[in-house]
N, C-alpha and C positions, 0 to 999 in steps of 0.2 A: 396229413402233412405234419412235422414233428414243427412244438412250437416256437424252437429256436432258430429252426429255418429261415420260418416264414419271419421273426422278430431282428433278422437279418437281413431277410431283401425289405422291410419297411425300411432296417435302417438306412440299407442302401439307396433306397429310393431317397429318404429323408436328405441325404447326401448331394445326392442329384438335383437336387432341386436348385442348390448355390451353386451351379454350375458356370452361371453366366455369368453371374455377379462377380464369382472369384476371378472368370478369365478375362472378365473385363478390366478386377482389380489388378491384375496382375499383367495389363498391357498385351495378354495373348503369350507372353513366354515365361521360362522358369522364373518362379519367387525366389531360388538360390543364386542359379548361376547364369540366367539369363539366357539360357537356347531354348528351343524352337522345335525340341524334336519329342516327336510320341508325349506329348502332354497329357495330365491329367489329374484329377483332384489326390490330392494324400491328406488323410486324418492324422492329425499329430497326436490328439486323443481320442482312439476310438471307441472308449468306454463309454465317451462323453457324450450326450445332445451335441446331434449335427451343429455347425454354426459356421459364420465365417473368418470368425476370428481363429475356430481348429483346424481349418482347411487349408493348403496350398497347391496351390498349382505347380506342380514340378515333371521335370523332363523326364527321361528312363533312366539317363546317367544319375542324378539327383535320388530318385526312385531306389536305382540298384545302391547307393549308399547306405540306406538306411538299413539295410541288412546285412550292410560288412562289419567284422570287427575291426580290425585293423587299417582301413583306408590308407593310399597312396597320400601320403601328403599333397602333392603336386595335382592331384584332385582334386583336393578339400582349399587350395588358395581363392577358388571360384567361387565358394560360398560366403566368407569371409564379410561382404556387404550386407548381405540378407539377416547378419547381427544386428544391424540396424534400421530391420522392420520393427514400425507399432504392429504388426498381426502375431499374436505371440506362436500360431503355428511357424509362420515362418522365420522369425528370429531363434527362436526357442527350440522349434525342430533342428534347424541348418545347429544352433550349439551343442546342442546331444551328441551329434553326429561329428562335429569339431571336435569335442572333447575327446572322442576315443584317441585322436591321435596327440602324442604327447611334447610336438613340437612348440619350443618356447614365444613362436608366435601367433600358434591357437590358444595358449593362456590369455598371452596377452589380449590378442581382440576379444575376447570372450570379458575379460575383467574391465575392458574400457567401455561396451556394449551397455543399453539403453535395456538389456533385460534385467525380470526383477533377481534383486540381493542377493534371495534364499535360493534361485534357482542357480545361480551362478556359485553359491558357496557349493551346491549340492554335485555341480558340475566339476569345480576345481580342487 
């Protein structure tokens, strides 16, 4: 077995582990936009040690965000609150993902948001 595989399903297991904890943290629905559907953990940094402060629980709408470039704005207004998690996956993630879109009131929440200075300069 090559050993980035296997350095892979550990991490994935490692992952698995904060399962509960996060969906407990997380009330059972998205840390974004609050639904209910097809739930599951996302790594905001997955270079990084599993942990629960890099994890959130998010929907498949949420999920399918994080690989658009361009998002529907009228999408992205349901994230909007999740700027104002202490979990930096979920504040921090849900603004990467605002940022692409360049409507004047994703600056805004993003520049009034409780995340840190430099990630918010690095964003705007």
């Amino acid at each position: 077995m090559a050993k980035g595989a296997q350095q892979n399903r550990e991490h994935q297991a490692a992952v698995q582990l904060f399962g509960k904890t996060v969906s407990k943290r997380a009330g059972f629905r998205c840390e974004w936009c609050e639904g209910d559907q097809e739930l599951r953990l996302w790594e905001y940094q997955p270079d990084r040690e599993p942990g629960e402060e890099n994890l959130a629980l998010l929907c498949s709408s949420c999920r399918e965000l994080v690989g658009t470039k361009n998002p529907d704005p009228r999408r992205l207004r349901s994230l909007r609150n999740a700027l104002w998690s202490q979990i930096p996956a979920v504040a921090e993630g849900a603004a990467v993902v605002l940022a692409r879109c360049k409507e004047p009131w994703v600056r805004e929440a993003i520049e009034e948001s409780f995340i840190d200075e430099g990630m918010k300069e690095r964003l705007l």
